[in-house]
TIKOL-736512 format. One record per residue (C-alpha): residue number from 1; x negated, y, z. Coordinates in steps of 0.02 Angstrom, whole numbers. Example, Ala and Ser with C-alpha at 12.3 -4.5 7.8 and 13.67 -1.06 7.14 Angstrom:
2
<site 1, <-615, -225, 390>>;
<site 2, <-684, -53, 357>>;
//
This chain:
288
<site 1, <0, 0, 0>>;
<site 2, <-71, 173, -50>>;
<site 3, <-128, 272, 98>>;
<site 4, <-49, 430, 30>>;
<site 5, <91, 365, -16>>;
<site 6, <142, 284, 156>>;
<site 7, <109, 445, 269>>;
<site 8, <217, 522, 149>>;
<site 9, <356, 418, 181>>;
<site 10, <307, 414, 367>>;
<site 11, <327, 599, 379>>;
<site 12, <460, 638, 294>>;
<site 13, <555, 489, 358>>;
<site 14, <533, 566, 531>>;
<site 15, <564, 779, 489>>;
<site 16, <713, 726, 413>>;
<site 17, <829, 577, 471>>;
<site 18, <957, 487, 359>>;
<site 19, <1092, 591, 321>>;
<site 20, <1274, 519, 353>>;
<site 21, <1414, 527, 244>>;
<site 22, <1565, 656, 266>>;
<site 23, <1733, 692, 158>>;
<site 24, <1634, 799, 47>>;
<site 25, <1487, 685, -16>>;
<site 26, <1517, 500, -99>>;
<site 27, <1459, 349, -87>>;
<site 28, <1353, 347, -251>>;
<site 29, <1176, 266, -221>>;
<site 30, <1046, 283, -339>>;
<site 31, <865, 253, -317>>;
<site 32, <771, 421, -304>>;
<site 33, <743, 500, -458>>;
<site 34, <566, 548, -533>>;
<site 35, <596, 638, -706>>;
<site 36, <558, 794, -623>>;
<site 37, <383, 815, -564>>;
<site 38, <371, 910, -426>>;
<site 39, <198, 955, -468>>;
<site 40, <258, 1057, -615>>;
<site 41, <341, 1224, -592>>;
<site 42, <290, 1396, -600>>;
<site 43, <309, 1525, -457>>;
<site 44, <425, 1658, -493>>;
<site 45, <408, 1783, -332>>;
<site 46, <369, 1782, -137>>;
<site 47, <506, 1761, -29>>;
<site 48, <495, 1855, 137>>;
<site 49, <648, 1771, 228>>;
<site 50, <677, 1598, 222>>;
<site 51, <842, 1545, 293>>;
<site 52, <890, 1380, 336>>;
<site 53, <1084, 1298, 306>>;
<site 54, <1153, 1122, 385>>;
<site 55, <1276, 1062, 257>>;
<site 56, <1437, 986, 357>>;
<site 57, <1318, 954, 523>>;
<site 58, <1406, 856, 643>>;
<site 59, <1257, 911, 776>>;
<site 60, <1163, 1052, 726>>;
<site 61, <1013, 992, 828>>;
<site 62, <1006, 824, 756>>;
<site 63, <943, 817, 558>>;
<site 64, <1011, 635, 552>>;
<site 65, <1194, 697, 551>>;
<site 66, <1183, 838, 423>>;
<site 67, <1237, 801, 236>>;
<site 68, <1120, 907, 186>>;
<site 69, <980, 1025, 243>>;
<site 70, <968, 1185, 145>>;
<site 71, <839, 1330, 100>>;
<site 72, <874, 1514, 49>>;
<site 73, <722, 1591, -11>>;
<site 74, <728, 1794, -35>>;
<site 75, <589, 1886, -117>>;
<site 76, <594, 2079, -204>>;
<site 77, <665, 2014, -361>>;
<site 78, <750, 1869, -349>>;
<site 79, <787, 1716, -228>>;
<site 80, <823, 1523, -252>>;
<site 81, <949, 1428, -148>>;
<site 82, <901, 1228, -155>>;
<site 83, <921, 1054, -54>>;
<site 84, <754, 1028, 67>>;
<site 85, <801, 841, 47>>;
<site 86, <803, 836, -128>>;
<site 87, <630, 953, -127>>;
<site 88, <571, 818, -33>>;
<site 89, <610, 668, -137>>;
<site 90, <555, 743, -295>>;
<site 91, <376, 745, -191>>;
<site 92, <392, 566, -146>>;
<site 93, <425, 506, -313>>;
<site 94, <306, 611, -379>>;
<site 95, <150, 543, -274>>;
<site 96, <222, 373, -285>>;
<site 97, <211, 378, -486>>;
<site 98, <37, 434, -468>>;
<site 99, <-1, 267, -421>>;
<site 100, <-79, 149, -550>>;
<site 101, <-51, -8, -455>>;
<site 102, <138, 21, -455>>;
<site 103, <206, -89, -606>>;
<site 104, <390, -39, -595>>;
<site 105, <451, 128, -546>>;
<site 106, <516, 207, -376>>;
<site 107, <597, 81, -280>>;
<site 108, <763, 111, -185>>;
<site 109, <704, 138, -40>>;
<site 110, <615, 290, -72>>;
<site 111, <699, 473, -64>>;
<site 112, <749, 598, 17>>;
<site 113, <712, 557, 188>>;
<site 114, <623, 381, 129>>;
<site 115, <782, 300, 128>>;
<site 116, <934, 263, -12>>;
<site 117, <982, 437, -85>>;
<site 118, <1144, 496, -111>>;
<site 119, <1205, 618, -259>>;
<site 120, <1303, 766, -210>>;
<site 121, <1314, 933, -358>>;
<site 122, <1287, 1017, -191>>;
<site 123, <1123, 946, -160>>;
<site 124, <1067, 909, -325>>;
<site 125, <1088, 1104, -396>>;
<site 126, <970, 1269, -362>>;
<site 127, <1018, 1425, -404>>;
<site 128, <923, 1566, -438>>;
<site 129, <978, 1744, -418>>;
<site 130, <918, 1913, -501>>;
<site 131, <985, 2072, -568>>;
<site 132, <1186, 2030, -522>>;
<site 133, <1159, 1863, -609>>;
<site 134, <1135, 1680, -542>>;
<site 135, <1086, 1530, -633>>;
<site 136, <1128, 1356, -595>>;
<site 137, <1034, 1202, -644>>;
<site 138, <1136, 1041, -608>>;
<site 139, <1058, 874, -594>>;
<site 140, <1171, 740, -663>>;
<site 141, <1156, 564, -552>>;
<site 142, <1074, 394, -633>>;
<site 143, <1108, 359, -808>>;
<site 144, <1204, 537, -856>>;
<site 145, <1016, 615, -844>>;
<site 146, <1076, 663, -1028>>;
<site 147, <1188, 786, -970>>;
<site 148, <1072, 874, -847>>;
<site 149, <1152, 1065, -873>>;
<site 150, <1132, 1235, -832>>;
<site 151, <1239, 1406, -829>>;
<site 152, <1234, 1575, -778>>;
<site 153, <1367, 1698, -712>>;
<site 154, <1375, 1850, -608>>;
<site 155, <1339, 1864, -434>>;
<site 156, <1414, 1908, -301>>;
<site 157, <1572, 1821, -354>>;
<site 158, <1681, 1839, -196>>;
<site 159, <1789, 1980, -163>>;
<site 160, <1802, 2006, 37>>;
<site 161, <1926, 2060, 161>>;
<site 162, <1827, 2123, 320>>;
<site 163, <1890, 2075, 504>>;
<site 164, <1851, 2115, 675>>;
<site 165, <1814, 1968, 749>>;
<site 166, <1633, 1910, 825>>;
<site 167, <1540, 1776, 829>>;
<site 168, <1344, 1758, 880>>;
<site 169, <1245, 1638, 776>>;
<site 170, <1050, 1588, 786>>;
<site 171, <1051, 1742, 900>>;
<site 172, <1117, 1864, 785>>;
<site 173, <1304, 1953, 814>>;
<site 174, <1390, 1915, 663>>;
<site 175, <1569, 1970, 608>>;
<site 176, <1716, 1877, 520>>;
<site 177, <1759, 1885, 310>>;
<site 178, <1890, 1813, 223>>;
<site 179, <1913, 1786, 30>>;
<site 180, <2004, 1670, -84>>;
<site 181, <1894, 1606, -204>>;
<site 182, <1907, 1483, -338>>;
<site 183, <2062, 1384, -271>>;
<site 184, <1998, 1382, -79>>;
<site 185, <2024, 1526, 50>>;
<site 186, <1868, 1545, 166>>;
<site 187, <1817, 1620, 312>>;
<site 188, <1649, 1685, 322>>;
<site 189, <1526, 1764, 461>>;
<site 190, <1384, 1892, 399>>;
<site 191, <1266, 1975, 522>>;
<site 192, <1253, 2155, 492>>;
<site 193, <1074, 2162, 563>>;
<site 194, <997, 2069, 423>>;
<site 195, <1025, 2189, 273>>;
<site 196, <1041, 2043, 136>>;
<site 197, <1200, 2037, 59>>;
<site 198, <1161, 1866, 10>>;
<site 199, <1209, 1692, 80>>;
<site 200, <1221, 1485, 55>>;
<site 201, <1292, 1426, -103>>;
<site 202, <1364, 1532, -219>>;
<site 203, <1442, 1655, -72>>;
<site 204, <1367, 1834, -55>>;
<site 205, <1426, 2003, -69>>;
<site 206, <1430, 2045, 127>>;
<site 207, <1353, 2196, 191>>;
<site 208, <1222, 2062, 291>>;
<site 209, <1156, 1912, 273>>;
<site 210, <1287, 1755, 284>>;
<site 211, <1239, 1637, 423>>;
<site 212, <1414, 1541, 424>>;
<site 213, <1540, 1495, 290>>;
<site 214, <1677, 1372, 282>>;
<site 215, <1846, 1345, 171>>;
<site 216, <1999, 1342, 286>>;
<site 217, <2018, 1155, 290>>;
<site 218, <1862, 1145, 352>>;
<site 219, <1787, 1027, 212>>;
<site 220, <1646, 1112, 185>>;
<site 221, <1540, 1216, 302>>;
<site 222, <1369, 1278, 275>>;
<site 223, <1275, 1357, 456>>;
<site 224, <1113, 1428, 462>>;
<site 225, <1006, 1343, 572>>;
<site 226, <822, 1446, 554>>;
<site 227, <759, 1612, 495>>;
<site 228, <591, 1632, 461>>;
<site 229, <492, 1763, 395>>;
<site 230, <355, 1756, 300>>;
<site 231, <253, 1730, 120>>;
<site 232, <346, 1572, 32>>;
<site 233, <307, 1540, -141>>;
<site 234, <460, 1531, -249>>;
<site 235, <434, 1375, -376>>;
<site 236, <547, 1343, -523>>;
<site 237, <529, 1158, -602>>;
<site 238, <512, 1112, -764>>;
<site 239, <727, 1102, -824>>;
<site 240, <671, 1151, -1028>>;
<site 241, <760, 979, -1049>>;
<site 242, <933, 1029, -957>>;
<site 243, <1068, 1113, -1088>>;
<site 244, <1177, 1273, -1085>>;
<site 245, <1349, 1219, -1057>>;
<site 246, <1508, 1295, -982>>;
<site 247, <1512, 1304, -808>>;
<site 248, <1705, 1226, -807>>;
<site 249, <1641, 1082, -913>>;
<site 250, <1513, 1047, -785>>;
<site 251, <1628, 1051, -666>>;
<site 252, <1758, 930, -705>>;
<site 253, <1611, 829, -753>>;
<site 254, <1569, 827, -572>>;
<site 255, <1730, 788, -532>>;
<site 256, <1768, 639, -636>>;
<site 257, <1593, 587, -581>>;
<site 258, <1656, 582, -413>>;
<site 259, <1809, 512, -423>>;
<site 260, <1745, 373, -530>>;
<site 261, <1550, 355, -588>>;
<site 262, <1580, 169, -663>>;
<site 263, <1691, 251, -776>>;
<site 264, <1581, 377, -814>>;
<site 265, <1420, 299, -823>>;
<site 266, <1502, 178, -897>>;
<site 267, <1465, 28, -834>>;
<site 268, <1517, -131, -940>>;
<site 269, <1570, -312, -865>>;
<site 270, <1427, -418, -931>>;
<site 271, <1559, -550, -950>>;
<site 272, <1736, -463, -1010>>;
<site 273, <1617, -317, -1097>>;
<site 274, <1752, -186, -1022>>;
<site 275, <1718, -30, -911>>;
<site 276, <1726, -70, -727>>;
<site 277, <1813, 57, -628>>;
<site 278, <1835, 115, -447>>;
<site 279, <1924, 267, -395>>;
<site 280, <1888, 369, -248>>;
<site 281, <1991, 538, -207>>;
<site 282, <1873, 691, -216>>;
<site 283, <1919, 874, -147>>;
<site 284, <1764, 974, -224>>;
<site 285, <1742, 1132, -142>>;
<site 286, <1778, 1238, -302>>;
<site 287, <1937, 1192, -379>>;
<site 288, <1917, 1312, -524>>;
//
């Protein structure tokens, strides 16, 4: 067993825990996925805030619970929003195919925390942000590499309704937004303090930074968990293989890959030759 390779997956296995699953994230396992190599990319700015977002966190203090772990990196020009799990597994596989000796690929078992990895379009996206515009490069699970996308549209998006109503999170006093946005109403909590009108996902437009956001059923909810400042290299990977398509195809795209990946994929009965199927209900955060 490479040396390298094994503290790798030692470390990382410990920083971040197996996530669990939760309403908003299905149960499609793939092995980790190496056709983007983490060691090519090009650095677009500094950020000098780095804020971190649990993804549906049961326990804030405990990694092993979150969906996701997330990273919002602001610089002078732009800023990149991204999934520290999936940064993380696109290291793995990339040291892992360095290795000569290794006759067959990434096995299963390494990913995003060194175990089985799970797609989610919330996890497997990063957006970038400059000049009132965002871009969005989606990573398409297993076999639909092929339709591995990207879009742009203006940002902020959300149009807010200010309240009065406090709340302190990671030490900062934050007040309460609404909006309705895309078929969901949400509730939102932005700390004046921190003069970003930024925040996770696609949400922004707040005179302060987002730490909190949920949708009113409470599907989704995205809390910061860290702020750090500091000098953190932007990087932007290689995507001159993802296409320009419209940002509702991708989306019902998702959807149907959600609901039903064998259909998708598809994936063909070796003995009847038809598509196999299995459907599972999906509420996506954006419904339009």
């Amino acid at each position: 067993r490479n040396t390298m390779a094994y503290i790798l997956m030692t470390l990382f296995s410990v920083l971040f825990a197996t996530a669990t699953m939760a309403q908003s994230k299905q149960a499609l396992i793939f092995p980790p996925d190496p056709r983007l190599d983490a060691d090519k990319f090009e650095v677009l700015d500094t950020a000098y805030l780095r804020i971190g977002y649990a993804l549906n966190a049961e326990d804030l203090t405990d990694l092993s619970t979150y969906i996701d772990l997330q990273f919002l990196e602001i610089g002078e020009h732009l800023s990149k929003y991204y999934s520290a799990f999936v940064v993380n597994n696109d290291s793995l596989c990339t040291e892992w195919m360095k290795q000569p000796q290794i006759p067959h690929g990434v096995p299963f078992f390494l990913g995003e925390m060194g175990k089985k990895t799970t797609w989610s379009e919330y996890q497997y996206s990063e957006i970038f942000r400059q000049g009132g515009e965002q871009t969005v490069y989606v990573r398409m699970p297993g076999s639909l590499k092929r339709y591995d996308s990207w879009y742009s549209e203006p940002y902020p998006l959300p149009h807010w309704e200010i309240g009065e109503d406090t709340l302190t999170i990671c030490g900062y006093l934050c007040q309460n937004a609404t909006c309705s946005f895309r078929g969901r109403d949400f509730v939102a909590w932005f700390a004046p303090e921190i003069p970003v009108s930024q925040g996770p996902w696609t949400f922004g437009g707040l005179p302060g930074l987002i730490l909190k956001v949920y949708d009113a059923e409470k599907l989704y909810t995205f809390e910061c968990i860290s702020i750090a400042e500091g000098a953190f290299p932007i990087k932007k990977l290689d995507y001159s293989s993802y296409k320009q398509r419209k940002r509702a195809w991708i989306l019902k795209l998702q959807r149907k890959i959600n609901e039903d990946y064998l259909q998708v994929a598809p994936v063909v009965d070796a003995k009847t030759g038809k598509r196999l199927s299995h459907f599972t209900p999906y509420d996506p955060l954006e419904l339009e």
